[in-house]
N, C-alpha and C positions, 0 to 999 in steps of 0.2 A: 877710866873706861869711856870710850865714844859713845854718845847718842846713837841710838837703834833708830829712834824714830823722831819726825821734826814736825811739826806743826805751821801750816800755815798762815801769814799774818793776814790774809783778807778772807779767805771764806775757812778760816780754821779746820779746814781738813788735817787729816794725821796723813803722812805718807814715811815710806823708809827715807832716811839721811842720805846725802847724794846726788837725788835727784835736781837736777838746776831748775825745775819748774812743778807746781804744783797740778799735778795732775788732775785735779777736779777742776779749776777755776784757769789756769796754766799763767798763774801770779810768779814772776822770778823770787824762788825761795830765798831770805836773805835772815841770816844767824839771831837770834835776837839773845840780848847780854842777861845774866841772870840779876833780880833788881837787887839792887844793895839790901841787906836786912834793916828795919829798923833799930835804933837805938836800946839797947836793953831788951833784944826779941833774944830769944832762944836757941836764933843761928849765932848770935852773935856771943852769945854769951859762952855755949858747949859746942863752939866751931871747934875741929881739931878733934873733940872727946869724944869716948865710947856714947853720950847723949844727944852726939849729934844728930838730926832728924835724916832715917834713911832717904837714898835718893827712891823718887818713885818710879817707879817705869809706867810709861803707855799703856793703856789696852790692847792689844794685839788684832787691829780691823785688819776687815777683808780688802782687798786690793781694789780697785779701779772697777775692773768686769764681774768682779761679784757684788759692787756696792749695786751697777744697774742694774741684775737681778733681782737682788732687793727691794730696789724701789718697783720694779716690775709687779713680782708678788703681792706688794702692802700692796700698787692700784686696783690688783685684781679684784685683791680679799674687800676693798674699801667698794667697789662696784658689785660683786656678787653680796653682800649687806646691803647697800642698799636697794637692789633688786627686790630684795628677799625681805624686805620692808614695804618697799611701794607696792608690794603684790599681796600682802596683807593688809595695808591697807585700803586697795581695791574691793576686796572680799570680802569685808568687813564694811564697806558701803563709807566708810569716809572719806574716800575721795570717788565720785560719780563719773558715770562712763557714759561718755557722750552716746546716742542715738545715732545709729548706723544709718548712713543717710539711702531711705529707701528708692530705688530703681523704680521708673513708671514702668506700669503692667502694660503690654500689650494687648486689647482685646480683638479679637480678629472677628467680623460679623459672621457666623455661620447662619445658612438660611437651614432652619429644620427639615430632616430627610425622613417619609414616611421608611417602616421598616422592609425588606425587600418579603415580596410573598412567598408563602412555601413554594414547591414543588407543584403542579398544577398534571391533570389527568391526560392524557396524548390529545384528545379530543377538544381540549379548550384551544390548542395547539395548531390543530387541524382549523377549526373557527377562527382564529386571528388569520392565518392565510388566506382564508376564503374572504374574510371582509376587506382584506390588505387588498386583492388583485383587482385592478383597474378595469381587466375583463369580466366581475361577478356578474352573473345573469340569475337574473329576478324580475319579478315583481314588487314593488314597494309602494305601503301607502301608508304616509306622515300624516300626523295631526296634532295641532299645536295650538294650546292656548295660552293666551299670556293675561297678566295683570299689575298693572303701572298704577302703585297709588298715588295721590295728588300729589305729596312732598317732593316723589322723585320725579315731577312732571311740571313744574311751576304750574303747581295749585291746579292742576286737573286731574283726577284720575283717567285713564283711561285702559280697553281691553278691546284685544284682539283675537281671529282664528286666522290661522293658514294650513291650506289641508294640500297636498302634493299625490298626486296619481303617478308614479314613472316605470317605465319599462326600461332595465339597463341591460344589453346584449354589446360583446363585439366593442366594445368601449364605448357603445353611443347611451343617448339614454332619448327618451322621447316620451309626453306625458302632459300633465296640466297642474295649471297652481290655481286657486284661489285663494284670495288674501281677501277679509269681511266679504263684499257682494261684490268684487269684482275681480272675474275668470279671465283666464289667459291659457293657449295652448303652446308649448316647446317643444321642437327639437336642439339635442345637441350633437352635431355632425363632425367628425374630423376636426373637433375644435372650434369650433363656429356656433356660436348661439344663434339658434332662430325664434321668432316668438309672432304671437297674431292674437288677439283681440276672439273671446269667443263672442256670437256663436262663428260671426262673419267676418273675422278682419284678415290683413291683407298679409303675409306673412314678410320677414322682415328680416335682415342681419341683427346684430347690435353688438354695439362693439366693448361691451364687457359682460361676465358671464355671474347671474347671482351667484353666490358661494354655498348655500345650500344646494345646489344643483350641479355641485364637483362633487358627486356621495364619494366617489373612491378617496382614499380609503376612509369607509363606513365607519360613523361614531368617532371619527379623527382619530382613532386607537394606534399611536407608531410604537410601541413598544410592549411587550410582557408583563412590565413592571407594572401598567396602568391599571392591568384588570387579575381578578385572580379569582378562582373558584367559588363560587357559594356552594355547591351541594345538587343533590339531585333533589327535583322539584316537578310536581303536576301542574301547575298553574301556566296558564297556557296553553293547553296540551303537549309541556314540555317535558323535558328527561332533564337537562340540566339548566344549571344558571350561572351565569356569570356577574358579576358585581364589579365595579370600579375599584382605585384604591386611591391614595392621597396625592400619587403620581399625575393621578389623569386629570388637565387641567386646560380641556378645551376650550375651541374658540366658541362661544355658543350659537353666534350666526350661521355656523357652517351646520350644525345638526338641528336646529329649530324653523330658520329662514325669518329669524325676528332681529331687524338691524336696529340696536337700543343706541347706537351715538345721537341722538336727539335727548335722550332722558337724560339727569344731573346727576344719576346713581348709578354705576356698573355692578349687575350681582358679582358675589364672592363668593356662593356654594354651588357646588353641583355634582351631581352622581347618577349614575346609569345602570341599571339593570339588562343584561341579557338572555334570553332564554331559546335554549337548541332541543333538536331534536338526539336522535342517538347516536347519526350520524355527523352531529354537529352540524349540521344547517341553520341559520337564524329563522327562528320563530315569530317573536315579537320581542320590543324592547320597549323602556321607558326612561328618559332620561330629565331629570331635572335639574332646574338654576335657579338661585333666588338671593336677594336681599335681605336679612333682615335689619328692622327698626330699632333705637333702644329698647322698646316699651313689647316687643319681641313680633313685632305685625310683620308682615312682608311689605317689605316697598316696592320689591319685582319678584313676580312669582310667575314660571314658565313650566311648563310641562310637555312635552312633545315625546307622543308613540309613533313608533314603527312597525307595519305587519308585514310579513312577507308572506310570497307564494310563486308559485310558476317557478321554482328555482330551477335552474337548468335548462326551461323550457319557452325563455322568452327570444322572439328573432329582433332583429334591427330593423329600426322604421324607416331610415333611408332621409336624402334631402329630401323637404318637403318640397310640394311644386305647387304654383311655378315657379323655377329657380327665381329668386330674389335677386335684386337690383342691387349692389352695394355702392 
């Protein structure tokens, strides 16, 4: 009977008889002789007889494309084990899991925004127009104290008054300052500042215009947001009042007429009351700035009111004469 199957002599694979080359290793398959028996073995002895040792056959493997399957499979099953080891041993903390390396935070500076104010009554509405327009006619009379302790002054205290008379019609305004004991009378004409020395001086151009004496628009108010309702109030002979809010964060030169770039300290608070009538016409106002110390003192403390009157019924004062010389 032929061999069924043949064996490889270099990588001992099994493959069918026939084949010229061994299909795993592709070794030219070449016959190999069966070995003589030993002397006195078994074969040699019951060659020929019913005791002869049967021939064996092969195991019967899979061919070529199933044996790579095979090995397919084992790598799978040898990969999902050990998967399914390293991942118990993860969980189980014997083997440590590095620290996920954390991203910088971006911080972005946001500046703090007061909250925006309610709804506010038509009438405070009416008020912010009327102080807005360039043409408000009135009467207004400022008064302004201040107080410079020595820290914020190189080691001198110092205090002052400035009190402001002004007639605004028609865009002009026309009136008098004093600052401590010495008076000064103004017009302001088509843009043009004039000024003279009281009781006698000589009137005069000048060619820049203080900044308290641009009242429009009054209490530097540009927006809605600055001020917002307080409530109805007598004080004053007022009906209502108006209050600041965290918005309102004027120039303080412009509503006081006190120029602090000389002192080493600029106040950082300030807040204004307004109070109208029923019609919303301004009444009187008070508005304050200040400094304070660690030890809680003021280092600059300002206060400046405002009253009105003649609203509606002030006229323009005109250049003054004689026309000035520029």
């Amino acid at each position: 009977m032929e061999e069924r199957y043949v064996r490889c002599r270099r990588c001992h694979g099994v493959f069918e008889a026939g084949v010229a080359n061994c299909p795993r290793c592709g070794t030219e398959y070449v016959a190999m002789e069966d070995p003589l028996p030993e002397e006195g073995s078994f074969e040699e002895k019951y060659k020929g007889t019913e005791f002869s040792r049967p021939v064996e056959a092969p195991a019967v493997l899979p061919g070529q494309q199933g044996s790579r399957y095979g090995l397919l499979l084992l790598a799978g099953a040898v990969l999902t084990v050990g998967a399914l080891i390293v991942g118990m041993l993860f969980m189980s903390g014997v083997i440590g899991v590095p620290s996920p390396t954390e991203e910088p935070q971006i911080v972005y500076p946001i500046t703090p925004k007061p909250s925006p104010s309610p709804t506010m009554p038509p009438i405070v509405y009416d008020t912010l127009r009327m102080i807005s327009d360039p043409e408000f006619n009135g009467h207004i009379s400022i008064h302004t104290t201040v107080s410079v302790a020595a820290a914020a002054n190189n080691g001198k205290a110092v205090a002052h008054t400035v009190s402001v008379e002004a007639d605004m019609a028609e865009r002009e305004t026309a009136g008098t300052v004093q600052i401590d004991n010495s008076q000064a009378e103004f017009r302001l004409v088509n843009g043009v500042y004039y000024s003279r020395a009281m009781p006698n001086g000589t009137w005069a151009a000048r060619t820049s215009i203080p900044p308290f004496l641009l009242l429009s628009p009054l209490f530097a108010i540009t927006d809605m947001k600055q001020i917002a309702y307080g409530g109805p109030t007598a004080q004053h002979n007022a009906a209502h009042k108006i209050v600041s809010t965290g918005w309102y964060q004027p120039d303080p030169l412009k509503i006081t007429g006190i120029d602090m770039s000389t002192y080493t300290v600029k106040v950082d608070h300030w807040q204004l009351a307004l109070y109208l009538d029923n019609d919303g016409n301004p009444l009187y106002a008070e508005f304050r700035c200040w400094k304070d110390a660690s030890d809680g003192t003021k280092l600059i403390d300002i206060t400046t009111t405002y009253e009105f009157s003649n609203v509606g019924q002030v006229t323009p004062g005109g250049t003054p004469g004689p026309t000035p010389t520029k």
